[in-house]
C-alpha positions as CSV (number, residue, x, y, z in Angstrom):
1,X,15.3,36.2,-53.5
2,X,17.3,32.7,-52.4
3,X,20.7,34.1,-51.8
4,X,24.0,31.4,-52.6
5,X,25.8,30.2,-49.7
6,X,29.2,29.8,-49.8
7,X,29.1,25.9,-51.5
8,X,26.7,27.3,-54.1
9,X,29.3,30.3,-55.1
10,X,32.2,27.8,-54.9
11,X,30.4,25.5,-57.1
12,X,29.8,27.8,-59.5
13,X,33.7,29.5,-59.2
14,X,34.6,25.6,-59.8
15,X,32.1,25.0,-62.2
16,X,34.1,28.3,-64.3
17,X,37.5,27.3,-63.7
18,X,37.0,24.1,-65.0
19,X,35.7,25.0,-68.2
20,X,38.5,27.7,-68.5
21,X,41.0,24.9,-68.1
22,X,38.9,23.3,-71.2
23,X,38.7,26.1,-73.2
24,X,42.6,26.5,-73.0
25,X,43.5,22.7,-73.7
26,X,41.1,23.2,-76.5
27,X,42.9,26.2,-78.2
28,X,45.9,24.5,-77.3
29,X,44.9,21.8,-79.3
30,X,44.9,18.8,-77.0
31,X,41.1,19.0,-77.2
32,X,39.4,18.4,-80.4
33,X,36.2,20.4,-81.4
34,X,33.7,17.1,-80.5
35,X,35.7,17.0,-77.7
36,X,35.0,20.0,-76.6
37,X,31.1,19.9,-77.7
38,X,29.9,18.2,-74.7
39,X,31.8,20.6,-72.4
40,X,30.8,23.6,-73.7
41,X,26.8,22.3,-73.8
42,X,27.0,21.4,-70.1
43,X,27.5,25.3,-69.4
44,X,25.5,26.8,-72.0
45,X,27.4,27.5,-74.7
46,X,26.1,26.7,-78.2
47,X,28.2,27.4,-81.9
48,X,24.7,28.9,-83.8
49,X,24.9,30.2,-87.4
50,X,27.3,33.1,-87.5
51,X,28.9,32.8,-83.6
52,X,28.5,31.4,-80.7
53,X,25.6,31.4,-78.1
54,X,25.4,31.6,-74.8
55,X,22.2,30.7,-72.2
56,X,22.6,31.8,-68.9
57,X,20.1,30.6,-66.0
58,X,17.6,32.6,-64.3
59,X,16.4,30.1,-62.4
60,X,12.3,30.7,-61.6
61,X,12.5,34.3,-63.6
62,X,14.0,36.3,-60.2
63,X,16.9,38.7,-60.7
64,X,18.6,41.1,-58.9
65,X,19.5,44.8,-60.1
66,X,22.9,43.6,-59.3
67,X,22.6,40.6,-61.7
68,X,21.2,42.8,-64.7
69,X,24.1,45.5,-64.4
70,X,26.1,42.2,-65.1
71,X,24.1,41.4,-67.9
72,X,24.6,45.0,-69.6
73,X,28.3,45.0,-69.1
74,X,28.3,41.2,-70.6
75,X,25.8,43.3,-74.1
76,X,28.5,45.7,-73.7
77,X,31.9,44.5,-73.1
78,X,31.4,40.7,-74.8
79,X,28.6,40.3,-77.0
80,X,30.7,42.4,-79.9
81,X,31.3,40.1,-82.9
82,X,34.7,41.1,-84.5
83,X,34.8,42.9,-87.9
84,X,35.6,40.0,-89.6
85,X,32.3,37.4,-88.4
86,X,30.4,40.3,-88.7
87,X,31.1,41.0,-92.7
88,X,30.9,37.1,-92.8
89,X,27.5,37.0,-91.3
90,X,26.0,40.3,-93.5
91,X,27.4,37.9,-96.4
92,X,25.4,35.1,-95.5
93,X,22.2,37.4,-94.7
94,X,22.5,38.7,-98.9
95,X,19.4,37.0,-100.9
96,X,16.9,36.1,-97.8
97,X,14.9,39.8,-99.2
98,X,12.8,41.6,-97.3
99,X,9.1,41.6,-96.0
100,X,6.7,43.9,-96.7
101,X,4.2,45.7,-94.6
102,X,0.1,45.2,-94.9
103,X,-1.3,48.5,-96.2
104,X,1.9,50.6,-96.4
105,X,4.6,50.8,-99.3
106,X,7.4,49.9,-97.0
107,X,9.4,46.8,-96.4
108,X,11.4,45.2,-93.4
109,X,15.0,44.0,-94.1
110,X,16.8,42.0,-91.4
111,X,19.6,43.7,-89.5
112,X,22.1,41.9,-87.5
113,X,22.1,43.2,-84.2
114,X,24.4,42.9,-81.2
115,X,25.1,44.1,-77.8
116,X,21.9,42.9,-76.2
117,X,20.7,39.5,-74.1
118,X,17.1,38.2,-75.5
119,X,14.7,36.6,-73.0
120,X,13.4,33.0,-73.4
121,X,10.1,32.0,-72.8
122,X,11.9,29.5,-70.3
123,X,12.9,32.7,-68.3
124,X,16.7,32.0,-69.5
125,X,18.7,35.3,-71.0
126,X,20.8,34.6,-74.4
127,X,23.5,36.1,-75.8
128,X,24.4,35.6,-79.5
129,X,27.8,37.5,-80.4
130,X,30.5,36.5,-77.8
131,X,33.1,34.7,-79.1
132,X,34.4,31.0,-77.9
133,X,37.6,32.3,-77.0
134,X,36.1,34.8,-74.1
135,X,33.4,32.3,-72.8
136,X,36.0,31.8,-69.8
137,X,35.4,35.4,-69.0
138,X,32.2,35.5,-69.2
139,X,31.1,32.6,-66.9
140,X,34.0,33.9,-64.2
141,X,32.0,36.9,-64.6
142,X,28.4,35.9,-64.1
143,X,30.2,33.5,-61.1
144,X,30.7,36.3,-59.1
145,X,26.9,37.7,-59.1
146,X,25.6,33.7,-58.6
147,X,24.8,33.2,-62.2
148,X,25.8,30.1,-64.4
149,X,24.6,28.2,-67.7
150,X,25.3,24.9,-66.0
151,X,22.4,22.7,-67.7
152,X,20.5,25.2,-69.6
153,X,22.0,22.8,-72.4
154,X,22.3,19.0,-72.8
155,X,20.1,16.0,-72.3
156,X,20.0,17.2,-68.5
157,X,16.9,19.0,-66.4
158,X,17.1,22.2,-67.4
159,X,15.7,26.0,-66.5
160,X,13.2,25.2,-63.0
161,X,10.3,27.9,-63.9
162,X,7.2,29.5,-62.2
163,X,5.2,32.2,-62.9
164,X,5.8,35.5,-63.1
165,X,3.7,36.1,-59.8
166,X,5.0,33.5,-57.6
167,X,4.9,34.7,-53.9
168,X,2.3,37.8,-55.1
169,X,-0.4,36.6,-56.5
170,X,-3.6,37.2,-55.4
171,X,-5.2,33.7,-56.1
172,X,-2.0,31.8,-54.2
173,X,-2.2,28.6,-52.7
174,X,1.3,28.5,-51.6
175,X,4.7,30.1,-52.9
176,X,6.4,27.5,-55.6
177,X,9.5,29.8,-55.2
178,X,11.1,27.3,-52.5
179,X,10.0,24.0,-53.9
180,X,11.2,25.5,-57.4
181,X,14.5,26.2,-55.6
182,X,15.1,22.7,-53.8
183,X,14.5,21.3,-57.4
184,X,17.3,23.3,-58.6
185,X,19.9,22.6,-55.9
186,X,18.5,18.6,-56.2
187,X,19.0,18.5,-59.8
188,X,22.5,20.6,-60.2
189,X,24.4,17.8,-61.4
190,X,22.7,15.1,-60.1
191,X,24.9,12.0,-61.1
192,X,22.2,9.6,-62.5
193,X,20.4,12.3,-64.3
194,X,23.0,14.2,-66.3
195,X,22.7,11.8,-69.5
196,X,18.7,11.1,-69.8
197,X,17.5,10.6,-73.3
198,X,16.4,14.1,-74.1
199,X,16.7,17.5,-72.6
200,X,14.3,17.5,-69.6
201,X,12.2,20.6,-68.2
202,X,10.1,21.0,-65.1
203,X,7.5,24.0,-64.2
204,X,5.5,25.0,-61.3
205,X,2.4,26.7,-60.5
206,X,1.3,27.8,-56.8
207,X,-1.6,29.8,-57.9
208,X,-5.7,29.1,-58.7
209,X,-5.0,29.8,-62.4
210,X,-2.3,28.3,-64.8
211,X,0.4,31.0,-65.7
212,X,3.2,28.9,-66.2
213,X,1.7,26.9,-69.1
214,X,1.5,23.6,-67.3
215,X,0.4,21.3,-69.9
216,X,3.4,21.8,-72.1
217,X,6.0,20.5,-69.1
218,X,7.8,17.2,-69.1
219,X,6.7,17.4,-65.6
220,X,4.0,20.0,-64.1
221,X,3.5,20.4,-60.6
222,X,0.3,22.4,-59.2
223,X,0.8,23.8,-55.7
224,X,-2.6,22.4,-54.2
225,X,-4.0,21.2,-50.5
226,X,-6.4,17.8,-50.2
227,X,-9.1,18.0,-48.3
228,X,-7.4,17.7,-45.0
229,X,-5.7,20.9,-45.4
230,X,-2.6,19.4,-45.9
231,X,0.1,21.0,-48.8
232,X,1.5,18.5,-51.9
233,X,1.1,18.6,-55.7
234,X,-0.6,17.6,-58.6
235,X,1.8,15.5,-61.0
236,X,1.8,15.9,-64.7
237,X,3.9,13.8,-67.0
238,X,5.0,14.0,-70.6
239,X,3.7,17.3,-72.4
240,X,5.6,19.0,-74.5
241,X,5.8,20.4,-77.9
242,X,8.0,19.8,-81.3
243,X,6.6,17.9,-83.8
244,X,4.5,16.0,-81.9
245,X,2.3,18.7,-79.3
246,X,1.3,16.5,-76.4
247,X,-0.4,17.9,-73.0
248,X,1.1,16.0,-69.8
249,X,-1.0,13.3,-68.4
250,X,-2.0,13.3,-64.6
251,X,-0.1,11.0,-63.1
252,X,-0.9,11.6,-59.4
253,X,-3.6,14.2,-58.1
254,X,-1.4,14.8,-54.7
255,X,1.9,13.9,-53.7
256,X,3.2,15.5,-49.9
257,X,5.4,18.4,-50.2
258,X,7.9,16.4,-48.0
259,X,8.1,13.6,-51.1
260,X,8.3,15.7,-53.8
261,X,12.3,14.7,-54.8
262,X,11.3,11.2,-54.8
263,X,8.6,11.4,-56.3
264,X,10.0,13.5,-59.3
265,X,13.1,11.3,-58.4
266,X,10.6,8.2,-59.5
267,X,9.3,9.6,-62.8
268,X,12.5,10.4,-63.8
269,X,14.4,7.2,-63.6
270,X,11.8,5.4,-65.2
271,X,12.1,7.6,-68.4
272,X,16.0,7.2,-68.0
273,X,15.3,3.2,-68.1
274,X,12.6,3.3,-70.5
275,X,12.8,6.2,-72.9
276,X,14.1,5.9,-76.4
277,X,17.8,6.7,-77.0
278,X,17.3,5.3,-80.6
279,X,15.6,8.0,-82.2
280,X,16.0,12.1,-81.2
281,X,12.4,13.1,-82.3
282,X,10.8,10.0,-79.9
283,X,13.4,10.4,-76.9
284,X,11.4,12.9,-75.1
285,X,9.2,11.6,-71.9
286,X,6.2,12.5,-73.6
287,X,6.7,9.4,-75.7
288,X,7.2,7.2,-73.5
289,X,4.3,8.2,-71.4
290,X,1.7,7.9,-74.9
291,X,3.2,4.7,-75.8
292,X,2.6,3.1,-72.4
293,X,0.1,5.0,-71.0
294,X,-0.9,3.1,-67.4
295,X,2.4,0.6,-67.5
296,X,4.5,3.9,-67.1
297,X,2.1,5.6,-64.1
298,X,2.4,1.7,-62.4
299,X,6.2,1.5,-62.7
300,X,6.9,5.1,-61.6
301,X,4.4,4.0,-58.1
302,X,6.7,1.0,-57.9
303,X,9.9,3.0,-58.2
304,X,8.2,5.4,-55.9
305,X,7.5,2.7,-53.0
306,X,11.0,1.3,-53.9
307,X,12.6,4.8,-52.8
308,X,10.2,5.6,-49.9
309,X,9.7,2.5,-48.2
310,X,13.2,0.3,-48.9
311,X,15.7,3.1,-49.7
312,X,14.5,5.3,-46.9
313,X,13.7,8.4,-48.7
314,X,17.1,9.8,-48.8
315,X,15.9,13.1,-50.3
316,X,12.5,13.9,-48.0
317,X,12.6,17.7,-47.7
318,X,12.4,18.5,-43.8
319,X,10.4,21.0,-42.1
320,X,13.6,22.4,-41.6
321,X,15.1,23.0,-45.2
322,X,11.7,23.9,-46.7
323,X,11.9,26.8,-43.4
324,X,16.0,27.4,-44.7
325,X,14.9,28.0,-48.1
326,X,12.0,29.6,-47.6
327,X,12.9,32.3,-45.6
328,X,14.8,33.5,-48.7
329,X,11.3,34.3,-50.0
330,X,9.9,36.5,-47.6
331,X,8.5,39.8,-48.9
332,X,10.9,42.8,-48.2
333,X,10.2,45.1,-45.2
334,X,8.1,47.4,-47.1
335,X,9.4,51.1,-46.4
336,X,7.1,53.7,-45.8
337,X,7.1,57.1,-48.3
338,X,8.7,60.0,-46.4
339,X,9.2,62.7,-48.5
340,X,10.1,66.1,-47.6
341,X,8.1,69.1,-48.6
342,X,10.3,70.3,-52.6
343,X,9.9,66.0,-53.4
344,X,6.3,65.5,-51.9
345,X,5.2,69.0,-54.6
346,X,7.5,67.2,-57.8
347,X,5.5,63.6,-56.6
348,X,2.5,65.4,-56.9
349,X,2.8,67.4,-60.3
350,X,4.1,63.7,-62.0
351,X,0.8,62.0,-60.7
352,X,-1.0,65.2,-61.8
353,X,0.3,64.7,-65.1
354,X,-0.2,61.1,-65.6
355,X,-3.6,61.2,-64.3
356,X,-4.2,63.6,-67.0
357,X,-3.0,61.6,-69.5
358,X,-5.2,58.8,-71.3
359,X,-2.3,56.6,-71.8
360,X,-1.4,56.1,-67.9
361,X,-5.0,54.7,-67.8
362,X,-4.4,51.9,-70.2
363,X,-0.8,51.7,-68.3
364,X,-2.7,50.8,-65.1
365,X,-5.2,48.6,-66.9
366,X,-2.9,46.6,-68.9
367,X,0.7,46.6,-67.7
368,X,-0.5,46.9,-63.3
369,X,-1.5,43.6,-62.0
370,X,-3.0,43.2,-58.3
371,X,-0.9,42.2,-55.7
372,X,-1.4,40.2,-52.4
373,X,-0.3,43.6,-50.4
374,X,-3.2,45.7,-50.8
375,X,-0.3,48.6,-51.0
376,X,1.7,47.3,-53.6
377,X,1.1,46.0,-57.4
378,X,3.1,44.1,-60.1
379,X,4.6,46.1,-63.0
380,X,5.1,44.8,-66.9
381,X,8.1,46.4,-68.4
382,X,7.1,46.0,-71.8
383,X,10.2,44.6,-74.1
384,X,7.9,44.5,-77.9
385,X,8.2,48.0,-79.5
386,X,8.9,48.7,-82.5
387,X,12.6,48.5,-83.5
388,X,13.2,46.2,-81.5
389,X,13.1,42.2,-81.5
390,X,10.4,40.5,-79.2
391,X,12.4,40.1,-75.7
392,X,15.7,41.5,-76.7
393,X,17.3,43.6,-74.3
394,X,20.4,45.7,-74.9
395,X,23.3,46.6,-72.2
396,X,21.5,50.5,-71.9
397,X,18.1,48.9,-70.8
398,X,19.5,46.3,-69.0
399,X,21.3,48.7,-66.8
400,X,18.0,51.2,-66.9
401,X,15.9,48.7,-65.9
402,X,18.3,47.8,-63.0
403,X,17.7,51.4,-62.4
404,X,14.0,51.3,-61.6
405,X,14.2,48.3,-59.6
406,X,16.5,49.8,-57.6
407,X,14.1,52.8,-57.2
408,X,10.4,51.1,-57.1
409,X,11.1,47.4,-56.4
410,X,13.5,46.7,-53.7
411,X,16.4,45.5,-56.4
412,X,14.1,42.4,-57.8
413,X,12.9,41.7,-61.2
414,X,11.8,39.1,-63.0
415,X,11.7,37.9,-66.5
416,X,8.1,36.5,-68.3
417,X,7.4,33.5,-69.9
418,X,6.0,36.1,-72.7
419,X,9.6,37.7,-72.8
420,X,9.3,40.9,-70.7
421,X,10.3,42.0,-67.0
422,X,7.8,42.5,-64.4
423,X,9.0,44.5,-60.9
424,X,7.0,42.8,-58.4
425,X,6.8,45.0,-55.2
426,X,6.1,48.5,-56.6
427,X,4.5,51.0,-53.8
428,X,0.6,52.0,-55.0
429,X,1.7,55.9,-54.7
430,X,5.1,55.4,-57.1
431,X,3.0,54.3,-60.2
432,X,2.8,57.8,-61.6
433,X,6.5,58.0,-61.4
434,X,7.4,55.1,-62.7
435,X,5.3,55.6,-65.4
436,X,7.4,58.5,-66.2
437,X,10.2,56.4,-65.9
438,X,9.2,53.9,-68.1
439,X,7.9,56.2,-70.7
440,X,11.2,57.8,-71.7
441,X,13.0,54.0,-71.5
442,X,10.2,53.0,-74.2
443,X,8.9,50.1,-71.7
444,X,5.7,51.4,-70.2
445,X,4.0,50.4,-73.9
446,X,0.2,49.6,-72.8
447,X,0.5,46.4,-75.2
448,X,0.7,43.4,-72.3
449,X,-1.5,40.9,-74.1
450,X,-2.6,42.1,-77.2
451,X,-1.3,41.8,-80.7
452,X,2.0,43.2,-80.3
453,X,2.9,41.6,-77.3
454,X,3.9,38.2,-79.3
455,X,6.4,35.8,-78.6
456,X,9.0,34.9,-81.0
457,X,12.4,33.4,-81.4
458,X,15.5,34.4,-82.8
459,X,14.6,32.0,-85.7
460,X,16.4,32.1,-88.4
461,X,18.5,35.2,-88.0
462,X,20.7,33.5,-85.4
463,X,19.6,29.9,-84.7
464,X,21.3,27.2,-86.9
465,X,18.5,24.7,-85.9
466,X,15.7,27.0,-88.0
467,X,14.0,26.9,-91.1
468,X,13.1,30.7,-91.2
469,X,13.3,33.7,-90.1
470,X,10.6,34.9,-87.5
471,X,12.4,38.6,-86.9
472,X,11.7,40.7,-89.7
473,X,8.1,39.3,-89.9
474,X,7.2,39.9,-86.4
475,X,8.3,43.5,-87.2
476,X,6.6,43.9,-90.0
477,X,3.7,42.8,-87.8
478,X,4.6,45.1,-85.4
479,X,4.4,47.9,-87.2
480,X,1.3,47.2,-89.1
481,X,-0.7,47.3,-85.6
482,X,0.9,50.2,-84.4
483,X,-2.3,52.2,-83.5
484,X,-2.9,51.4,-79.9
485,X,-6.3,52.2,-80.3
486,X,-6.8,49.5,-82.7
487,X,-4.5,47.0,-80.7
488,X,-7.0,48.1,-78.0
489,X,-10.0,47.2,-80.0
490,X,-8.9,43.6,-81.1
491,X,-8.5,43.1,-77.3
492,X,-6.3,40.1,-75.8
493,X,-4.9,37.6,-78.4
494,X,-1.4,35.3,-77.9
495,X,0.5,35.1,-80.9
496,X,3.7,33.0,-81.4
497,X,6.2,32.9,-83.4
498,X,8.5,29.8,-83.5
499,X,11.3,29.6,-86.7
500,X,11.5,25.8,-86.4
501,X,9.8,22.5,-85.1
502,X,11.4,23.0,-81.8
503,X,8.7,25.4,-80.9
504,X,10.9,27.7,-78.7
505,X,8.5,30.4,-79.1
506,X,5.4,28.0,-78.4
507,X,3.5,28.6,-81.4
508,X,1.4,25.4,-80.1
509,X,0.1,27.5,-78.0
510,X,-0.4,30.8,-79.5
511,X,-3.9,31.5,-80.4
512,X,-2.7,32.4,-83.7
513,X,0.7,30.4,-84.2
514,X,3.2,30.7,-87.2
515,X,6.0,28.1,-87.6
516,X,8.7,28.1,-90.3
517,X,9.7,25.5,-92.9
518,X,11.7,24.7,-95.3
519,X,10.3,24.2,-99.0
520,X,13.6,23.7,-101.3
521,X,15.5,26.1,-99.5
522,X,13.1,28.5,-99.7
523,X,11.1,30.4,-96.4
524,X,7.5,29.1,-95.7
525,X,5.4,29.7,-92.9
526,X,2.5,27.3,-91.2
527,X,-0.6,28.9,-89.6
528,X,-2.1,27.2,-86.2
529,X,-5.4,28.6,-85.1
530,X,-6.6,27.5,-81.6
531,X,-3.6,26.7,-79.5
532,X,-3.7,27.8,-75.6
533,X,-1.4,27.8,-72.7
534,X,-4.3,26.7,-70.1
535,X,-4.8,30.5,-68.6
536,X,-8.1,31.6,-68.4
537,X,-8.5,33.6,-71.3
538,X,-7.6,30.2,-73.3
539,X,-9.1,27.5,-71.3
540,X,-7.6,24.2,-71.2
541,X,-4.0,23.6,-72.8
542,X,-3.7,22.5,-76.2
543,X,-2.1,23.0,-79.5
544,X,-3.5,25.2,-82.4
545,X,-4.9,23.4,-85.8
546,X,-2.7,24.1,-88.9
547,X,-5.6,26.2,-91.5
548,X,-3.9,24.6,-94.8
549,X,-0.7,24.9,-96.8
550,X,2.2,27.1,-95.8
551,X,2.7,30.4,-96.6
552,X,5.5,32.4,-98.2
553,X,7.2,35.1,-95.9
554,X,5.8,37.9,-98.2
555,X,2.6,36.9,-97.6
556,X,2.7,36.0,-93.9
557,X,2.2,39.9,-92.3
558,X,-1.1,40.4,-94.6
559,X,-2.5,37.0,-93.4
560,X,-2.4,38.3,-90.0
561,X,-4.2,41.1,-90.9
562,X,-6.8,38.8,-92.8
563,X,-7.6,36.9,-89.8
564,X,-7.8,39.7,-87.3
565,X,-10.6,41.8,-89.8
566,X,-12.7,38.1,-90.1
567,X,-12.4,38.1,-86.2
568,X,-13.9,41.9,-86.1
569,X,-16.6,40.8,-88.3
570,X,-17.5,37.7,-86.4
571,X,-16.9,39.0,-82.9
572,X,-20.1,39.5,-80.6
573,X,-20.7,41.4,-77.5
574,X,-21.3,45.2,-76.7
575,X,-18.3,47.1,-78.0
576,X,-16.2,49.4,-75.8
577,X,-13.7,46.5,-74.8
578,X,-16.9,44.7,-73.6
579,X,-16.3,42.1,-77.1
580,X,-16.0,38.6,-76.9
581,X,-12.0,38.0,-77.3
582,X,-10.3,36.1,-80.5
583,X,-10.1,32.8,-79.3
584,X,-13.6,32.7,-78.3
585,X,-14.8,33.8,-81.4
586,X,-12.8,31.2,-83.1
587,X,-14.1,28.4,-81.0
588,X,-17.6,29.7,-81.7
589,X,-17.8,29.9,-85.4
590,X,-15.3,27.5,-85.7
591,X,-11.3,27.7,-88.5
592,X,-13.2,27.6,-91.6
593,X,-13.9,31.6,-91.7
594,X,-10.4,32.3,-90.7
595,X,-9.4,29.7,-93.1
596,X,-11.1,31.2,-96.1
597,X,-9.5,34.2,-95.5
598,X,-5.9,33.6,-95.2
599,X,-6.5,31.8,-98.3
600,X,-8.1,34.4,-100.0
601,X,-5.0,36.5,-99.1
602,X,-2.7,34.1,-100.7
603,X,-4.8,34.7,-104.0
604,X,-4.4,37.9,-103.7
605,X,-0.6,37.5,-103.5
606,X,-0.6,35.1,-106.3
607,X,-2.7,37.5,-108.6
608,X,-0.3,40.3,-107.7
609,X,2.5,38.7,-108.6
């Protein structure tokens, strides 16, 4: 993990002390509440339907046990809404009713919940409870462990994310972990890029296959070599989601590692030139880059030979820096097990047991990835169980889970685009016992890619900007497909769950997406069939087709159910787990099966009622 030097903590100690200055001038009243806006958005800090919330950066998913024991105490000791907001907040909640449960007689109600962080699908945690008036605190606080929410807000470049299995991953071409990390020290504040037109985000992939969801990036870069052997990237330019779902447009096959800033440099000030200030929903780079097409991949190659060859290059990255930075990322010295004879006999009667047990084999096969140490493989916590909101984690699991990385993974975790934690150097021989581990926390769920393993957003429980709530229905999902055996069955599906137009939980991309509206003040839900993030399973990036009119939130969980019985009566191959998965039956008999049945289902509903 990149470890701060002593400017990075003092910029972040600044960075805290500054806004605690603001904070006091504001309560003070010589600032107003716009004035104060802007301030609070350039750390992170957001006013959401019933309290604030806060976004704190984990840059390129990678945390430290040390960092999550922070996190609890912040679930713990800050994220407590006083007794007054709360009884405000249950009094807005009255009349939103609850959602009922396909095949059973019971219903879900929304419950407000505090004391936890949820993880984004940008690798960001959130908290949604701690008051204005102890932000100060808070960000003092995270300071002193290297963490920040400097620019996870604002019409600045946000987040810098990578896969999950950066620096491990079998199919490697080079460890984005470095060049991720340059692009955040680069971009911290940079002075001509702190007021673009829109918010900005930027992803990176090292590996043979796409598991950072390139397509959807205002800028994508693919860790790749030419055919001289010789490291750079592939450039993408404008994807992105919202109300219009574009997929970024190559706009260089390879760029050297060495010109990467200028070249990003480049892309970015033509946006900030060019890009629409006008209009909110056409300021983002991906409309710029539609509307002009060529014109914009010509001016960024002028801009480009304008920095390199007349401005000297003033950010090349040297052999040198990339060798500073990267040595950060070397993989620990990995210990070797010496146990004495009472622990070697408890190690093995816990790897006795799990062997024995059916569920440590779907463990292994679902939640154990490969890892480029023949001795050591990657481990999915799993954060979707019932009871508990996709990617929510509260201050008890935020300190067990610095527990086991402590004990199996050298003090590293890291969070998941699909909102869980994954411990990325676990010994071979420990699996049993961390298993166990897992097993009593609730994490070690054999879920990681099927139904129940959705992404969704706070939606409208939390976030002012939504037109619906995606909680109570993902739980009434949830426990509808509570047989593992049957989650087994339907094999690997993506499903997303976003509450607005935003998209923050990439319904675009979901093979079955759901996105809510607003009808007259009412809850309604679209259906997307289709969508894909560009890993294998999906194939190329793109977003789902909307099946026909929305849906109301009573009849949302039973639609679900609809389409996954067509898929099991459409699906071919041999059974056993040897089926043809959802999304390539869909593409093979095409949305008009799946279409007829949701809307049969809403018949139903209608009839019912």
């Amino acid at each position: 993990m990149y470890q701060y030097t002593e400017f990075d903590r003092q910029f972040v100690r600044n960075r805290a002390a500054q806004f605690r200055d603001q904070l006091e001038r504001w309560q003070a009243g010589k600032l107003t509440d716009e004035e104060l806006r802007p301030l609070r958005l350039q750390n992170g800090w957001y006013i959401q339907r019933y309290a604030p919330m806060t976004r704190i950066s984990v840059p390129y998913g990678e945390i430290s046990s040390l960092q999550l024991r922070t996190l609890a105490r912040v679930a713990r000791e800050y994220d407590q809404p006083t007794p007054e907001l709360l009884a405000e907040a249950q009094e807005k909640q009255l009349g939103l009713g609850p959602v009922p449960i396909p095949g059973t007689d019971r219903q879900v109600v929304t419950k407000l919940k505090y004391g936890y962080g949820h993880f984004s699908t940008r690798t960001n945690v959130q908290f949604n409870w701690i008051p204005i008036t102890r932000a100060a605190e808070v960000m003092e606080l995270l300071a002193g462990v290297n963490m920040h929410g400097i620019q996870t807000s604002g019409n600045a470049i946000r987040n810098i994310t990578t896969e999950a299995l950066a620096g491990i991953a079998v199919d490697e071409y080079a460890d984005p972990r470095p060049f991720a990390e340059i692009i955040r020290q680069w971009a911290a504040l940079h002075p001509e890029f702190v007021f673009l037109p829109r918010k900005f985000k930027i992803a990176l992939n090292g590996a043979k296959e796409d598991r950072a969801a390139l397509g959807w990036y205002d800028i994508s870069l693919q860790l790749l070599k030419n055919e001289a052997g010789e490291l750079g990237f592939k450039v993408m330019v404008g994807g992105g989601m919202g109300r219009t779902p574009i997929i970024g447009t190559v706009v260089r096959e390879f760029v050297e590692w060495k010109h990467l800033l200028s070249y990003l440099e480049a892309c970015i000030r033509v946006y900030n030139q060019y890009g629409r200030r006008d209009n909110v929903w056409k300021a983002r780079i991906k409309i710029l880059v539609k509307a002009e097409g060529q014109k914009y991949i010509d001016k960024v190659e002028e801009e480009f030979r304008q920095i390199v060859e007349i401005d000297g290059a003033p950010h090349t990255i040297t052999q040198a820096e990339l060798d500073r930075v990267s040595a950060y990322f070397v993989a620990p010295e990995i210990r070797r097990a010496q146990r004495d004879a009472a622990a070697q006999r408890v190690h093995e009667i816990i790897r006795a047991d799990a062997e024995a047990d059916p569920q440590y084999d779907r463990w292994l096969q679902r939640n154990v990835l490969p890892h480029r140490n023949p001795e050591l493989r990657a481990v999915v916590l799993s954060f979707k169980r019932l009871g508990q909101n996709p990617g929510d984690c509260n201050a008890e699991q935020f300190d067990a889970v610095a527990e086991l990385a402590d004990r199996f993974s050298y003090g590293e975790a890291r969070l998941t685009h699909e909102q869980n934690l994954l411990l990325p150097w676990v010994h071979q021989e420990d699996l049993p016992e961390l298993w166990a581990a897992a097993r009593k926390l609730g994490l070690a769920r054999a879920n990681i890619g099927l139904l129940t393993d959705m992404i969704a957003c706070p939606g409208g429980d939390f976030c002012s900007l939504a037109n619906a709530r995606s909680l109570p229905i993902a739980e009434a999902i949830t426990e509808r497909f509570q047989d593992l055996d049957e989650e087994w069955d339907i094999g690997e599906i993506d499903l997303n769950f976003s509450g607005c137009i935003n998209s923050c939980g990439h319904h675009h991309a979901g093979h079955i997406g759901i996105l809510g509206v607003d009808k007259d003040g009412q809850e309604w839900y679209q259906i997307t069939l289709g969508g894909s993030n560009g890993s294998h399973l999906s194939g190329p990036a793109g977003p789902g087709k909307i099946i026909g009119p929305s849906f109301a939130k009573e009849e949302v969980p039973a639609v679900i159910e609809a389409l996954i019985d067509t898929y099991r009566q459409l699906r071919q191959g041999a059974g056993d787990g040897r089926h043809e998965p959802f999304i390539a039956t869909l593409r093979r008999v095409g949305h008009e099966p799946f279409k007829a049945a949701a809307n049969a289902c809403r018949l139903v509903e209608k009839e019912t009622a």
